[in-house]
C-alpha positions, 0 to 999 in steps of 0.5 A: 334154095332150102333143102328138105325133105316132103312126105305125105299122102294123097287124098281123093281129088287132091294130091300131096306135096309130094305128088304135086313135085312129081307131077310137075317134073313129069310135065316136062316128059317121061322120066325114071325114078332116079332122073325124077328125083335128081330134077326135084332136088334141082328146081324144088330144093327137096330130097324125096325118099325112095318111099316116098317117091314110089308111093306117091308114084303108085297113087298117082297110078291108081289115081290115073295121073300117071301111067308106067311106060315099057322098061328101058335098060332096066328102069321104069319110066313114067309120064303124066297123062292128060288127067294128070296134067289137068289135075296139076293145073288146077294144083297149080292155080289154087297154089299160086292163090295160096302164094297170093293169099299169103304175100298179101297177108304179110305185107298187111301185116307189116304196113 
């Protein structure tokens, strides 16, 4: 799998690539930032910088789509909340229409 690196910010309503990563990883539960990074590089292929990744945590605090739980041995978990995860679904569903959109486009493109 390709090996990158995604940056990017959020916008009101949508949320960056970046975002969309950290979403999905905490859908599977809490986790802290090392534990989210290392889960991203394994199903995305996509290294996130420490800036990256904790910005994209803080908008997604503001935002309401992910909320800080208490420390545990000095590492600060965070989990998606239900705004998050109906947020993510529709992410989900307007990607898998853009994978569509662009599969079908290609193979158009080569008949």
């Amino acid at each position: 799998m390709p090996r990158g690196r995604i940056g990017g910010s959020g916008g009101s309503g949508v949320v960056s690539d970046s975002s969309l990563l950290l979403l999905t990883s905490l859908a599977e539960g809490p986790k802290h930032g090392y534990a989210l990074i290392r889960d991203i590089e394994h199903f995305a292929g996509v290294e996130l910088g420490p800036g990256t990744l904790y910005g994209a945590l803080n908008r997604l605090e503001e935002m309401g789509l992910v909320e800080k739980l208490p420390e545990e041995d000095r590492r600060r978990p965070y989990r998606i909340t239900p705004s998050g995860e109906k947020v993510l679904e529709a992410q989900l569903r307007n990607a898998a229409r853009v994978v569509a959109t662009g599969e079908l486009r290609l193979q158009l493109r080569r008949a």
